[in-house]
N, C-alpha and C positions, 0 to 999 in steps of 0.2 A: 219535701216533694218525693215520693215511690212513685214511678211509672209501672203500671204494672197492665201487662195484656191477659187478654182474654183465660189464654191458656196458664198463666201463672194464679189468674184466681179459682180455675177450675181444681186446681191443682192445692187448694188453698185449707181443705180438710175443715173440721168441724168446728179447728182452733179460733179462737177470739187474738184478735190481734190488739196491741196499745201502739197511742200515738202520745204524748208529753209534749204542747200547746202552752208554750209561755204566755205570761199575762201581756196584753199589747200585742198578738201575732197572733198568725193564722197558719195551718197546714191545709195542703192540697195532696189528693190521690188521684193524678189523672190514669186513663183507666184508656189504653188504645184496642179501637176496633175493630175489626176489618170486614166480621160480617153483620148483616142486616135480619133482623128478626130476632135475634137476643134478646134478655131479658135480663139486668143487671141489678140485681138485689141488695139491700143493705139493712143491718139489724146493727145502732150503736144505744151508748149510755156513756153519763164523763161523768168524771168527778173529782173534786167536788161543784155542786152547782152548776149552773147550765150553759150550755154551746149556741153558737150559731152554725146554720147548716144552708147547705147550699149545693145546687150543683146547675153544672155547665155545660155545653155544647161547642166545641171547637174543631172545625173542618180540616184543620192540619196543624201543626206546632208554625205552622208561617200564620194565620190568622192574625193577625190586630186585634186583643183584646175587646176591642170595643164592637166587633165584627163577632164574637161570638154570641152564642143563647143562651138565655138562662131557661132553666127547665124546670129549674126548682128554684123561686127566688128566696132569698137569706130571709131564714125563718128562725127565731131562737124556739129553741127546743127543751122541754122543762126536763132534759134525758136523765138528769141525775134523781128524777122519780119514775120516770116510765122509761122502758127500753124504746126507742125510736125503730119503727123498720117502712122502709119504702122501695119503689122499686122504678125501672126507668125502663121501656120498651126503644131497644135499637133500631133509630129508620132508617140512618145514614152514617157510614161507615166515618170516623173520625175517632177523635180523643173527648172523652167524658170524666168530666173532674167534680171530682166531691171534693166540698171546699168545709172545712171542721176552723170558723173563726171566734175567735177569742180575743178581737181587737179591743169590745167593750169592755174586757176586765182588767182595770190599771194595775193591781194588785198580786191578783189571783191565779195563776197558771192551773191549767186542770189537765186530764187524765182524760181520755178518749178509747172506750174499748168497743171493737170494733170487728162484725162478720162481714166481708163480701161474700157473693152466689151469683153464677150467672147460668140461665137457662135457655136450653136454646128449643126453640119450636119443635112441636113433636109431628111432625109430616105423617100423614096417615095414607098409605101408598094401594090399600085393598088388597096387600098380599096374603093376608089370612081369611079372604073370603072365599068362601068355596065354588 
């Protein structure tokens, strides 16, 4: 589990980050927001062989589990041939967790590399109109 906000992914440079997903477990990147209108990106690949991915929607760290959203429901991902990238628009200010599961692999622990990016709306205010 890394909690990380807004501003530590802004902050998060060009580097690829790894996560090392035991076989039977799963990791989480909950991801806290505060504002509304973001745009939270993601570009991964594992290896060896492929992931499940997933992400979530949780109103506060008090939520019930079962009271959160899925946004992206668990989708296995052929990543260790194609780079995966997708992206989630902020509506409502809470904690957003990319979920990287590995429960189906009894054996097999894999490797998870990994970009976050988050964009935030470009407000067009007309101040360069004449």
């Amino acid at each position: 589990k890394l909690p990380l906000t807004v501003e530590e992914i802004i902050n998060f440079g060009e580097s690829n980050r790894e996560l090392f997903i035991k076989s039977s477990t799963y990791s989480i990147i909950p991801i806290t927001v505060t504002e509304v209108g973001l745009t939270i990106s993601w570009i991964f690949s594992s290896d060896p062989k492929s992931i499940s991915f997933s992400v979530v929607y949780q109103e506060s760290e008090d939520t019930p589990l079962d009271q959160c959203k899925v946004l992206i429901p668990m989708t296995r991902c052929n990543s260790h041939k194609e780079t995966i990238r997708g992206q989630v628009k902020v509506r409502n200010p809470g904690i957003y967790t990319l979920i990287f599961d590995n429960t189906f692999s009894r054996f097999i622990s894999k490797r998870v590399f990994y970009h976050l990016a988050v964009e935030r709306p470009v407000i067009y205010d007309g101040s360069d109109f004449p």
